[in-house]
Every structure is written in structure tokens, then in C-alpha cells.
C-alpha positions as CSV (number, residue, x, y, z in Angstrom):
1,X,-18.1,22.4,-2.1
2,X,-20.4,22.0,0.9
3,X,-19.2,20.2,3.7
4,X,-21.8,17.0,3.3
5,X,-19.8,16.7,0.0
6,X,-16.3,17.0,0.9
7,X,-17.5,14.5,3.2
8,X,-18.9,11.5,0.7
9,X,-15.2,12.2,-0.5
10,X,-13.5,10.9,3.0
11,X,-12.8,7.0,3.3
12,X,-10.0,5.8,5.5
13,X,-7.1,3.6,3.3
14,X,-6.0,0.2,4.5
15,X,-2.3,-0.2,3.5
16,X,0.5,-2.4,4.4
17,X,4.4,-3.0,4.0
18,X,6.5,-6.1,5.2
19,X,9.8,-6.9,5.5
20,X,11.1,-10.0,4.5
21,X,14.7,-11.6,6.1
22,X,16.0,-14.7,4.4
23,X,18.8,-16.5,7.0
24,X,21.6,-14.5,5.9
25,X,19.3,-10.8,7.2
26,X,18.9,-10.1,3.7
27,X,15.5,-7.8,2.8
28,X,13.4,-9.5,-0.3
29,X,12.5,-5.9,-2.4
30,X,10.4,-6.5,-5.3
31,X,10.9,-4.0,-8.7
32,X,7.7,-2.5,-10.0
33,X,8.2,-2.3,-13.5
34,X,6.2,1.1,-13.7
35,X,8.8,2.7,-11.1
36,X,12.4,3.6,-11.4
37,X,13.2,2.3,-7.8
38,X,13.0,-1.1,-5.6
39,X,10.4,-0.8,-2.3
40,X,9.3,-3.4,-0.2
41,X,6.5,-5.4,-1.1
42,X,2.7,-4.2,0.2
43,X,-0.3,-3.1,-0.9
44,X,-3.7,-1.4,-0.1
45,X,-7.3,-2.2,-0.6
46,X,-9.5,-0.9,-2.6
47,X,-12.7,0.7,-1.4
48,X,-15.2,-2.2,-0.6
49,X,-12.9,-4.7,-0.9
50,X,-12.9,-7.4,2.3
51,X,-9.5,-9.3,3.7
């Protein structure tokens, strides 16, 4: 693979994560159904896609 190449392949990610407190400091966690463990909600976007 030629450098020019590897290079079309490169694009930065956009991702984020938040925490969530209700009044008694608890976290909100969501549970991904295709995962075997809670994590906090978040996201990325997708290549081309605009906030």
C-alpha cells in the first residue's frame, strides 16, 4: 500500500460520552442489548454526517 492510499484511509472520529447525575448523584447507564455490560450513554458520527 502506497502512502497516497493509506492516506484516503485516514479520517478523524467525532465521539462523545456524558454523564448523567439525577439529585441523589446517581449515573443514568444505558444497556446495549448487543453487549454484555452497562456504559454510559454516547455516540460518534459517521463520516459526512453534520451536528
Amino acid at each position: 500500500m502506497t502512502d497516497d492510499q493509506a492516506a484516503s484511509f485516514a479520517r478523524a472520529r467525532a465521539a462523545t460520552g456524558v454523564l448523567f447525575f439525577n439529585n441523589d448523584d446517581h449515573i443514568m447507564l444505558v444497556d446495549p442489548t448487543y453487549k454484555d455490560y452497562f456504559e454510559v450513554p454516547g455516540g460518534e458520527l459517521e463520516h459526512g454526517e453534520l451536528l
